[in-house]
OpenMM code with the backbone's topology and positions (N, CA, C; nanometers):
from openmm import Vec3, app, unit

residues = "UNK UNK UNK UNK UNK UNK UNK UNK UNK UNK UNK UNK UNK UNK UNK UNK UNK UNK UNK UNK UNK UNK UNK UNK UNK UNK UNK UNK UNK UNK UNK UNK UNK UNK UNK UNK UNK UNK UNK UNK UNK UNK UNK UNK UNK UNK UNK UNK UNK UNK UNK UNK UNK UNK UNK UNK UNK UNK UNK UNK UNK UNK UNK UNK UNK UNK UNK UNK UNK UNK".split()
positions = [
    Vec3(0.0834, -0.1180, 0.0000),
    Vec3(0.0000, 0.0000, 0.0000),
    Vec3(0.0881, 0.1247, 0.0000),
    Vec3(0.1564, 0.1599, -0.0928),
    Vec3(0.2435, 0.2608, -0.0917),
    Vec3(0.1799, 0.3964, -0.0937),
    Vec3(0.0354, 0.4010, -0.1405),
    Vec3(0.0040, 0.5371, -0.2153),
    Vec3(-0.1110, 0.5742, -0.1108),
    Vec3(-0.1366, 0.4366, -0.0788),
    Vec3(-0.3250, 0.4563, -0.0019),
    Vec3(-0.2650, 0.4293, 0.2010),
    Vec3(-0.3806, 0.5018, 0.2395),
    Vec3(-0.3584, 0.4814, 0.4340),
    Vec3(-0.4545, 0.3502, 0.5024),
    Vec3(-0.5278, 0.3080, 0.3942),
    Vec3(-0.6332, 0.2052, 0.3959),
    Vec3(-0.7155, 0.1655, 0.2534),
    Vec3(-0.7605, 0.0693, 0.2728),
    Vec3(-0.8912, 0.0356, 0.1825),
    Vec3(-0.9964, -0.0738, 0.2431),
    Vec3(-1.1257, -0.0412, 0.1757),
    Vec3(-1.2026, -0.1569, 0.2687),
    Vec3(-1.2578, -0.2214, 0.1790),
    Vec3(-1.2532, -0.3151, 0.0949),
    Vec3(-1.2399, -0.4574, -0.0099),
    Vec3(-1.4108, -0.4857, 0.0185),
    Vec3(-1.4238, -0.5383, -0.1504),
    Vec3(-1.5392, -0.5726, -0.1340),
    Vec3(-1.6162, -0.7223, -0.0101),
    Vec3(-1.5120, -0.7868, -0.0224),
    Vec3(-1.5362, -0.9128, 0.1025),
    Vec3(-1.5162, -0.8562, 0.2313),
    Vec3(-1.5354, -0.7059, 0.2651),
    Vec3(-1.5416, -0.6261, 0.4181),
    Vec3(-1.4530, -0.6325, 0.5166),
    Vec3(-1.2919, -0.6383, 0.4267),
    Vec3(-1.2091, -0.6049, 0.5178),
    Vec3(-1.1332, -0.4865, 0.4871),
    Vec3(-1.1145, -0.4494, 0.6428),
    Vec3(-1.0795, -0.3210, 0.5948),
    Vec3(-0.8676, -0.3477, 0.5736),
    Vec3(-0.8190, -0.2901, 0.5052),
    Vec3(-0.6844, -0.2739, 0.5062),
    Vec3(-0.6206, -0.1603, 0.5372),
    Vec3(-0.4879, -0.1778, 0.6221),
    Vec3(-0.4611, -0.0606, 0.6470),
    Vec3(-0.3226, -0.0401, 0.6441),
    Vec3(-0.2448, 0.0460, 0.6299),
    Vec3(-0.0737, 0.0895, 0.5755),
    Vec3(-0.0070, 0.0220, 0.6919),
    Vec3(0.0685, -0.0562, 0.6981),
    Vec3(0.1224, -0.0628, 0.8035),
    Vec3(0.2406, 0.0495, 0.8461),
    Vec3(0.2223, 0.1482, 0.7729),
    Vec3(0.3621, 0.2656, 0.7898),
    Vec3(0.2643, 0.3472, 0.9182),
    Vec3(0.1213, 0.3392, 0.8785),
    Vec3(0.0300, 0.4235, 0.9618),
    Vec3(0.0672, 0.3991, 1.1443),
    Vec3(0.1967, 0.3075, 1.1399),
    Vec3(0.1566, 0.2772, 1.3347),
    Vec3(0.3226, 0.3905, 1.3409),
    Vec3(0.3387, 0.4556, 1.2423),
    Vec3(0.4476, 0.5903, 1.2713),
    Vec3(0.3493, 0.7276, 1.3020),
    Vec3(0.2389, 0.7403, 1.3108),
    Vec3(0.1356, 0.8516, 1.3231),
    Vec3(0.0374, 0.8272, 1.4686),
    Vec3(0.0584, 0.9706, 1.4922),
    Vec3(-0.0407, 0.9721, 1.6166),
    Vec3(-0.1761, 0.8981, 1.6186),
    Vec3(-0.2248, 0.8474, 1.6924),
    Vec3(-0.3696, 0.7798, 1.6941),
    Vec3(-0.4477, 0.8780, 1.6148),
    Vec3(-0.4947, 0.9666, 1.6477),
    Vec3(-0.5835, 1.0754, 1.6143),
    Vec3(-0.6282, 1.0255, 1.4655),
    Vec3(-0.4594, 1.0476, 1.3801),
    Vec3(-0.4537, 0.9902, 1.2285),
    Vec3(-0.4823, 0.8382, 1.1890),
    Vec3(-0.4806, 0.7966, 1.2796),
    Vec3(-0.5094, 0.6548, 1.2493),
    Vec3(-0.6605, 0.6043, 1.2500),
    Vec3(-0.7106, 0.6894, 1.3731),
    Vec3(-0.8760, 0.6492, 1.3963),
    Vec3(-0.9143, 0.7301, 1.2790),
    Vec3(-0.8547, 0.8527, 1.2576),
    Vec3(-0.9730, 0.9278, 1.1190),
    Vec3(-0.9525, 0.7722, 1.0044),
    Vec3(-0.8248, 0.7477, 0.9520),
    Vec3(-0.8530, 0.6031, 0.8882),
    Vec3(-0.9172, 0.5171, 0.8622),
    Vec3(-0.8859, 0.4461, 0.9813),
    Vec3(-0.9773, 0.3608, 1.0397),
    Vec3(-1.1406, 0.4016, 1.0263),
    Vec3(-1.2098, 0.4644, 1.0452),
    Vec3(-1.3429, 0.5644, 1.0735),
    Vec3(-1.3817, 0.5581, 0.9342),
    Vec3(-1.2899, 0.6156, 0.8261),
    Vec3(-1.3160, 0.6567, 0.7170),
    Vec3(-1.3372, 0.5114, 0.6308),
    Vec3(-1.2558, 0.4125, 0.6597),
    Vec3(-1.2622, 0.3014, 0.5894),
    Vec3(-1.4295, 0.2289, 0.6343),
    Vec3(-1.4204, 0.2315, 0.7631),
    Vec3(-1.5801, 0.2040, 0.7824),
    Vec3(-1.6963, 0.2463, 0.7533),
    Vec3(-1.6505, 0.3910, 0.7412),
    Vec3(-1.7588, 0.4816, 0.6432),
    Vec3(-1.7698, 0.3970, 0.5205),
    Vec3(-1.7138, 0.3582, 0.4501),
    Vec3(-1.6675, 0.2517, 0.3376),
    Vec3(-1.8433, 0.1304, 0.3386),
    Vec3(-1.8366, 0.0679, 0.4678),
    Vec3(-1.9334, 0.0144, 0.5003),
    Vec3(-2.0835, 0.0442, 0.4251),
    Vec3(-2.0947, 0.1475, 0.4771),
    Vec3(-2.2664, 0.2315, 0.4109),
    Vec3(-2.2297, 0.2456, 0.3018),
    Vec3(-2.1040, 0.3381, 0.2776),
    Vec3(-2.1108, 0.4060, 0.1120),
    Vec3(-1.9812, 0.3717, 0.0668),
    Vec3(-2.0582, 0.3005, -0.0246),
    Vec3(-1.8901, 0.1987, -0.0999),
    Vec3(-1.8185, 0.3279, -0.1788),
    Vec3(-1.8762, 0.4707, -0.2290),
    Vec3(-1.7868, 0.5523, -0.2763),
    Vec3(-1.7696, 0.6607, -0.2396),
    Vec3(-1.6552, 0.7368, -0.2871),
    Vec3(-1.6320, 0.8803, -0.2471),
    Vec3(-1.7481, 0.9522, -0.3011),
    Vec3(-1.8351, 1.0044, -0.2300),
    Vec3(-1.9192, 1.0724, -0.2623),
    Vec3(-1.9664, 1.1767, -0.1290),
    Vec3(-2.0465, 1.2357, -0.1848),
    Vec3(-2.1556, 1.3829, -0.0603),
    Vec3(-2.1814, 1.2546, 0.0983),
    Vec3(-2.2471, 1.1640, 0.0342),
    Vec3(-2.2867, 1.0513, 0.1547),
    Vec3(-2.1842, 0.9978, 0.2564),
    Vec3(-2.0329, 0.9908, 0.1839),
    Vec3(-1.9625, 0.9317, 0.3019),
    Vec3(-1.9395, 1.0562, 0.3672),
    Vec3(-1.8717, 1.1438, 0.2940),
    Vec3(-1.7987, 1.2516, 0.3582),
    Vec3(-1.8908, 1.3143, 0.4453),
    Vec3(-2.0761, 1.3078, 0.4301),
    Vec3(-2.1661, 1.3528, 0.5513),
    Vec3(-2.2047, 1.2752, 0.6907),
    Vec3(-2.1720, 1.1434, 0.6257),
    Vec3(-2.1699, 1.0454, 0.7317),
    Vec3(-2.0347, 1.0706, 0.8321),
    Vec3(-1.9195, 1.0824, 0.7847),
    Vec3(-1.7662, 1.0918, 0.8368),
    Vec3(-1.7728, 1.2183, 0.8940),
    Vec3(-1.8400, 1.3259, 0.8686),
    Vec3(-1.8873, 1.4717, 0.9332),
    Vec3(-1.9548, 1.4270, 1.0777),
    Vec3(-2.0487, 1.3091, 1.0459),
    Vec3(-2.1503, 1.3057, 1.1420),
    Vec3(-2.0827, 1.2019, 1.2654),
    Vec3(-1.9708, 1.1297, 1.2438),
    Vec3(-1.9286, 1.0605, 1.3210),
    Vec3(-1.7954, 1.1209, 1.3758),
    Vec3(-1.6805, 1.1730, 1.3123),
    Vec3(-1.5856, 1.2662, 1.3028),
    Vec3(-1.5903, 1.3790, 1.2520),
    Vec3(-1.6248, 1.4721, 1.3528),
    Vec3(-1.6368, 1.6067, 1.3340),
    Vec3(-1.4875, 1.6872, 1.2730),
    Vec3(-1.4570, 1.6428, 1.3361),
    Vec3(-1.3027, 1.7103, 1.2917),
    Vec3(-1.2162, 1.6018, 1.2026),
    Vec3(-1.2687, 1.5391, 1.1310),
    Vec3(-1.2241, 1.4787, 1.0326),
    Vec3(-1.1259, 1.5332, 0.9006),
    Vec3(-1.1546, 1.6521, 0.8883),
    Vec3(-1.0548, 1.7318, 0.7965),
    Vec3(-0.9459, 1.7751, 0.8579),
    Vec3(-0.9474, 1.7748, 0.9678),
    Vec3(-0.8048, 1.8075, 1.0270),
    Vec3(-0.7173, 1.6938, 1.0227),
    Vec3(-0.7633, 1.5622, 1.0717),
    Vec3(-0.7130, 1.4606, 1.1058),
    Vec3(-0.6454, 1.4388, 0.9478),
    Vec3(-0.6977, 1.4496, 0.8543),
    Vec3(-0.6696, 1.4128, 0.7175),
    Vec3(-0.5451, 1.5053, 0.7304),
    Vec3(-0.6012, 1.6410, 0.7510),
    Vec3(-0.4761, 1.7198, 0.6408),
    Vec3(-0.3251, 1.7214, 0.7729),
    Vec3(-0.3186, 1.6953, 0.8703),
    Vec3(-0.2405, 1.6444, 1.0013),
    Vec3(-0.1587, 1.5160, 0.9265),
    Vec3(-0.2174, 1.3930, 0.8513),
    Vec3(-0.1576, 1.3007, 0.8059),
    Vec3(-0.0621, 1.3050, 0.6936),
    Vec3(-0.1460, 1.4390, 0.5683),
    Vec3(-0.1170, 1.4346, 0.4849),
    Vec3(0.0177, 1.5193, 0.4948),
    Vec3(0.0214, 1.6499, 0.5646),
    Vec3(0.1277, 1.7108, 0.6314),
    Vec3(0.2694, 1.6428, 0.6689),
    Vec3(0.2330, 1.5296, 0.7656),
    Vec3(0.3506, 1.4118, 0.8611),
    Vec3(0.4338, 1.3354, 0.7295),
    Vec3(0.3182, 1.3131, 0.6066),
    Vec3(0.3452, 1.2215, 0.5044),
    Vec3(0.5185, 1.2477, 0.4716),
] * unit.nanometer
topology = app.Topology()
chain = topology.addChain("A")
for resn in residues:
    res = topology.addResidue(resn, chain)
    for name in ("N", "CA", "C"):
        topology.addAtom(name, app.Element.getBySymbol(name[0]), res)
């Protein structure tokens, strides 16, 4: 997984970077969170990112915190 921090596969597992256990939790649960969002809405669309609002409020931080460390 060089490019991606997770993915969650159609047989419902989620995958995740193993580089991700160099990052604060914070970055890891937005991950984690986001891949489960995955669950309801298999795509990037208005629906996950309102669902991921509604469960992680501060979800854009956590992202741009990771993308920053990268």
């Amino acid at each position: 997984m060089e490019k991606r921090w997770g993915s969650y596969t159609p047989s419902g597992r989620v995958l995740l970077n193993p580089d991700l256990i160099r990052y604060p939790t914070y970055c890891i649960d937005y991950v984690i969170i986001h891949e489960m969002c995955h669950v309801k809405h298999p795509n990037h669309n208005k629906k996950i990112y309102d669902l991921l609002s509604d469960v992680l409020p501060d979800w854009e931080y956590r992202k741009k915190r990771l993308e920053q460390m990268d």
